[in-house]
N, C-alpha and C positions, 0 to 999 in steps of 0.2 A: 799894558801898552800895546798898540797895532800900530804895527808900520805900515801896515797898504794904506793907498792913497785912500781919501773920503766913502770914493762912491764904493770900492771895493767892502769896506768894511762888513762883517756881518755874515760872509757870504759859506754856506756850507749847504753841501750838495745832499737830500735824504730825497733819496729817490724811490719812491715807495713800490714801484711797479722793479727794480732791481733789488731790493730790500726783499719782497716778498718771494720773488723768485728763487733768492741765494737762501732764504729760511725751508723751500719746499724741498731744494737740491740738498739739504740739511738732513732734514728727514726722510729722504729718500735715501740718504746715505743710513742714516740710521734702521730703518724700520723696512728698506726695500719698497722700492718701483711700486709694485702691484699693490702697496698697503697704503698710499701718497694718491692725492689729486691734485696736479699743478694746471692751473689754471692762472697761470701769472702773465708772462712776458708774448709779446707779438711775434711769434714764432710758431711754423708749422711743424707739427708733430705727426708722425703716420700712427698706423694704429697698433704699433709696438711703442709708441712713445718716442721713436727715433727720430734726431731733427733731419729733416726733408731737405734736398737739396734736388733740382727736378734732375732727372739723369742726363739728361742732352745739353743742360747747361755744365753739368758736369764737365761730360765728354768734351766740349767746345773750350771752357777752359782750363783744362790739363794739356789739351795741346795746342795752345796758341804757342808760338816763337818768345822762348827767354827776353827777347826784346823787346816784344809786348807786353810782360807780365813784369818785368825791373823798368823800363825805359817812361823818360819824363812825360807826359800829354802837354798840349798848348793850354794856359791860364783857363781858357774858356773853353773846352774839352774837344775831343776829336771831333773836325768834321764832318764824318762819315758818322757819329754817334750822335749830333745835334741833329741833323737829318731824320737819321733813323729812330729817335724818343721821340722825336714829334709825329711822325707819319704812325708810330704803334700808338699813342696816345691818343690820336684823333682818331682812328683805321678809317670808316667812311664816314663820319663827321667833324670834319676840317672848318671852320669856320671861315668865310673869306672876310679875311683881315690881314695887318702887317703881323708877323710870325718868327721870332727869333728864340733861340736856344742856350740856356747859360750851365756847363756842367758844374755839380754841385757834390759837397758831403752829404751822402743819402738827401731826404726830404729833409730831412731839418736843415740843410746848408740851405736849400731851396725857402725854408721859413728865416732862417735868419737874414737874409740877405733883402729879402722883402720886408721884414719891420725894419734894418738899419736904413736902407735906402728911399721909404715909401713912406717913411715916418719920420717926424721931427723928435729931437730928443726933450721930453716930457710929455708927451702928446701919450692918448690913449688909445690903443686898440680890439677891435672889438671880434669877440667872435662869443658861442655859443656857451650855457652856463652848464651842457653838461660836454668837456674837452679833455686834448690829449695835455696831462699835468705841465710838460717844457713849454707850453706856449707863454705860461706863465714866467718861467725862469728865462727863457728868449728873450720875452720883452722888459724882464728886469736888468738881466744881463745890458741888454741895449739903451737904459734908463727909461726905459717907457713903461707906460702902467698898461693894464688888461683887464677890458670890461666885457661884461657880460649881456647877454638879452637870453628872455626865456627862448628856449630851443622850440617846447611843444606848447599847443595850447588846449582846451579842454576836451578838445577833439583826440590828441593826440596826433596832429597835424601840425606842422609848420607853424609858427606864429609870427609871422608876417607882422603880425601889428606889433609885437613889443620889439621886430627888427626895426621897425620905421621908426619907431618913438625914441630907441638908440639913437638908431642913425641921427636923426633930427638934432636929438641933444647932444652929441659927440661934435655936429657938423658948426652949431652955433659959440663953439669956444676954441676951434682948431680947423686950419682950411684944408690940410690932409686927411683923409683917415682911411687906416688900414682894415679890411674885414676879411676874418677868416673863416670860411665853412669849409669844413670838413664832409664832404660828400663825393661820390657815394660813396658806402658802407664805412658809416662816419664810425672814429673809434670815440667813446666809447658802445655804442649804443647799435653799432648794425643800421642805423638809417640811412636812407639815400632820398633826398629832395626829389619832388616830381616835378615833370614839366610843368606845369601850372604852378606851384611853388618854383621855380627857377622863374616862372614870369611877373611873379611878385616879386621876386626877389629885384629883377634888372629894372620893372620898372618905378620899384622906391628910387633907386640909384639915377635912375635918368632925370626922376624928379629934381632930386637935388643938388642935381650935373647943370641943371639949368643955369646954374649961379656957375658961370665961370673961374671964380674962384676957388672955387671950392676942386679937391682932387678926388678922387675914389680909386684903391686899388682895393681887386675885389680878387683876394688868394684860394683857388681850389684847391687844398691839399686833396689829391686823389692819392694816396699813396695805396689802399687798397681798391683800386679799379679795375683791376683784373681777376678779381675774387666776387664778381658778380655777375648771374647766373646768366643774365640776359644782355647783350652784348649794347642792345640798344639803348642801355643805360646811357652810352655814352652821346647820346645824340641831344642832350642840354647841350655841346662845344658849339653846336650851329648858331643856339640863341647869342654868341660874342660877337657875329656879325655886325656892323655898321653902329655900333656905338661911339656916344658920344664922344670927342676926344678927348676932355676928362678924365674919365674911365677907362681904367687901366686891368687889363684880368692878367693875372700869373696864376699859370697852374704848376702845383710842385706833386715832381712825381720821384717813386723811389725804386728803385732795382732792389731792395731789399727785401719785399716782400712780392713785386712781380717774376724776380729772377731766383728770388731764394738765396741772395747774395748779398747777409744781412751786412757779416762786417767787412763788406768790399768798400761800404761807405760812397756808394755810387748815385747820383738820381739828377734831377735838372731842374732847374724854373723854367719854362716856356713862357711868352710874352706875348699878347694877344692886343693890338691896337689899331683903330681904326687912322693912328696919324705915322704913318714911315718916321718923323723925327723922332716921337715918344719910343718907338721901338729901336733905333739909333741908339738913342740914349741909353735904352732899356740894357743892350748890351755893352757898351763901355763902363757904366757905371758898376755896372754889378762884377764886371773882369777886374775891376780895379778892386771892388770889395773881395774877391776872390785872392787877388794878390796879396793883401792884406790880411788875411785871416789864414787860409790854407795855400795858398800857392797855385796844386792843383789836383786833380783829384785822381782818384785809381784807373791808369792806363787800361789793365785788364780787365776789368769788370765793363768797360767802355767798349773795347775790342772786341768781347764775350758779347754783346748785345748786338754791335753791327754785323758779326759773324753771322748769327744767327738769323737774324731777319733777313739778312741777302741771300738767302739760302730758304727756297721756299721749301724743302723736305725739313730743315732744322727746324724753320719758323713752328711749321706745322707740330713735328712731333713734340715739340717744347708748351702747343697750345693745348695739344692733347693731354702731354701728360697733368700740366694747370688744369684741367680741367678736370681731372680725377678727383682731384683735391677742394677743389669748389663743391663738388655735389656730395663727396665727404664731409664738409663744414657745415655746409648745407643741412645735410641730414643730422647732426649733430645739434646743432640750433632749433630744428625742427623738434626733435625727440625731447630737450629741454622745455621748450617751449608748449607744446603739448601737455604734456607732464605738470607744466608749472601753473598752465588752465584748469586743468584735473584737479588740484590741491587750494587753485585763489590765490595763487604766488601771483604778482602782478609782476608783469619784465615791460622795458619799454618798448615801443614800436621798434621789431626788427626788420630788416630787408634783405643784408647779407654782410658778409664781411667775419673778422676775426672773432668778434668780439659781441657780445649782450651785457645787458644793464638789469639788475635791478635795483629799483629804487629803495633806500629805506631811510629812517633817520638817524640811525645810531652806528653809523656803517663801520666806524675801527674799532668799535666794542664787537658787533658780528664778526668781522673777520678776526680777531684774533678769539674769541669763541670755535670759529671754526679750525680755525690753527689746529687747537688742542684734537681736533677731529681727524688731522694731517689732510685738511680740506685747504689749500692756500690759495686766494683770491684776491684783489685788488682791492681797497677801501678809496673812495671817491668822495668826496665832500655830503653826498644827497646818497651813496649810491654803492652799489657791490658790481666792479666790472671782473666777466669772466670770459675766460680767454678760450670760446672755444675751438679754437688752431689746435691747442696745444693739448685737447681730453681727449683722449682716447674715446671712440664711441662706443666700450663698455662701460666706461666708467660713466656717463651720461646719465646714465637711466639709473633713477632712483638720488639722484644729484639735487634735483630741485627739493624734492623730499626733505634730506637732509637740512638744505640749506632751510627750508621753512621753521624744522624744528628750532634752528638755532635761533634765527629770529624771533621765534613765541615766546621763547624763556629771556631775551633779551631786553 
């Protein structure tokens, strides 16, 4: 017998990316640190394996005032903190458009708030078929389903065409639809979209904005955009100018992986609209979903972020030390990468970010093959995601090797 209502029934949480991580913390307990490769969870590691916390964010919140660190935030987060996400978010590409700020639980408060509000309940939403696993749980949670389009195409470029052929087909049975890209330094996979792919991308979308009825809200999770190397990444924000009014862009960002303040549970939706009403709206509707679900969100981690940015010496050394750790992951993905050309290991197009892909077919049969090697990695429906934040960059080298053996005998 179930007593929860209908939709609830059924529901248990196996979350494979914490699943794996609590099996390597296992045998790290067992067999010691230096004998373990954890390559699991979206977390920066130095190169003793210690998790990373940048030190000036440190210092900034250990002494903010007890009152900022106990005391309530407004429903829709500090105003000095909506401000300031958006101005680091854009730094000099700001799009000119209408511009509002919604504080959120990390990125994913930032995702959930977008499929309950931007989406009709059975409606389908769509984003890329290689993603981060909750999108899916998101939109079941929310009663909505989750489709996919290929990501690359035989180029290993963008595939514009099977976005459109989605879109198309998504658009002809529902007048909403929500799309998600994960870019830059998409998880899993290390990709970030080019300009000319961001231009295919906006104008499939204005195509079939023409039909007024029809809605498009087109979600950036950037949640790692500050872990890529070249800052002008960020100058796709420009291309949100003067769209149609239809068209809706939320970008979700996360202080968990920009600040290192994973479980502060901190990050925002930004709302980008070429109409003042839709961005009106953009903000009441979501304060109210915020009411509804968490109330509001971490004071300190909000406080911790304006602190810092008013402060052009904090700014600075907090970009500095981010930066260490970029061309650390960097070089790490590199040396993988390299390595895995040397051997004929195929990885997917990288660019930057936590995280690399390889693809294979049998991927929970390899990873747990690799287990037995105290190698723990991600299994993905197509694919092996590893985490490399979290590998020490000795442990790197000689890592694709391995991983190749497992696959041949697999």
């Amino acid at each position: 017998m179930s007593i929860v209502a209908a939709h609830a029934q059924g529901k248990v949480v196996v979350d494979k990316i914490f699943g794996a991580s609590a099996k390597a913390q296992q045998a790290i307990g067992q067999f010691g640190k230096d004998k373990v490769i954890n390559g699991t969870q979206g977390v920066l590691l130095d190169d003793r394996e210690n998790l990373v916390c940048l030190p000036t964010v440190e210092k900034v919140l250990r002494n903010l005032p007890m009152n900022d660190l106990i005391g309530y935030a407004p429903i829709k987060g500090l105003p000095d903190f909506l401000h300031d996400v958006i101005e680091l978010t854009f730094a000099e590409h700001k799009p000119n458009a209408y511009i509002e700020g919604i504080a959120t639980a990390g990125g994913a408060g930032a995702l959930h708030h977008a499929i309950w509000n931007y989406s009709s309940i059975g409606d389908t939403v769509l984003t890329t078929d290689w993603f981060w696993s909750p999108y899916g749980v998101l939109c079941t949670e929310a009663l909505r389903k989750l489709d996919i389009f290929t990501l690359f195409d035989e180029q290993a470029r963008f595939n514009l065409e099977d976005f459109a052929h989605k879109t198309a087909q998504l658009l002809q049975r529902q007048d909403n639809l929500l799309v998600i890209l994960n870019t830059p330094a998409h998880n899993p996979t290390g990709y970030s979209l080019s300009d000319r792919e961001w231009d295919g991308v906006l104008e499939t979308c204005k195509g079939y904005a023409r039909n007024k009825n029809k809605k498009i809200t087109l979600v950036v999770d950037a949640a790692y955009i500050d872990y890529i190397r070249n800052q002008e990444g960020r100058k796709f924000f420009e291309k949100f100018t003067g769209l149609p009014e239809n068209i809706l862009v939320i970008v979700a960002v996360s202080m968990s992986k920009s600040f290192t303040m994973y479980g502060q549970r901190t990050g925002a939706m930004i709302g980008i609209s070429s109409d003042r009403e839709t961005i009106e709206e953009f903000v009441q509707v979501n304060e109210y979903t915020s009411r509804a679900t968490w109330s509001n969100v971490n004071r300190g981690a909000m406080k911790t972020l304006s602190t810092i940015y008013r402060d052009k010496d904090l700014l600075q050394a907090v970009e500095n030390e981010r930066k260490q750790f970029v061309e650390i992951i960097g070089r790490r993905a590199e040396i993988f990468i390299e390595e895995a050309k040397q051997i004929k290991l195929k990885t997917l197009p990288y660019v930057a970010g936590f995280f690399l892909t390889i693809p294979v077919d049998n991927a929970e049969v390899i990873c747990n093959k690799l287990t037995a090697e105290n190698i723990f990695l991600v299994s993905m429906d197509k694919g092996l995601r590893i985490a490399v934040c979290t590998i020490p960059t000795s442990k790197i080298f000689g890592l694709a090797a391995a991983i190749k053996k497992v696959i041949a005998v697999s």
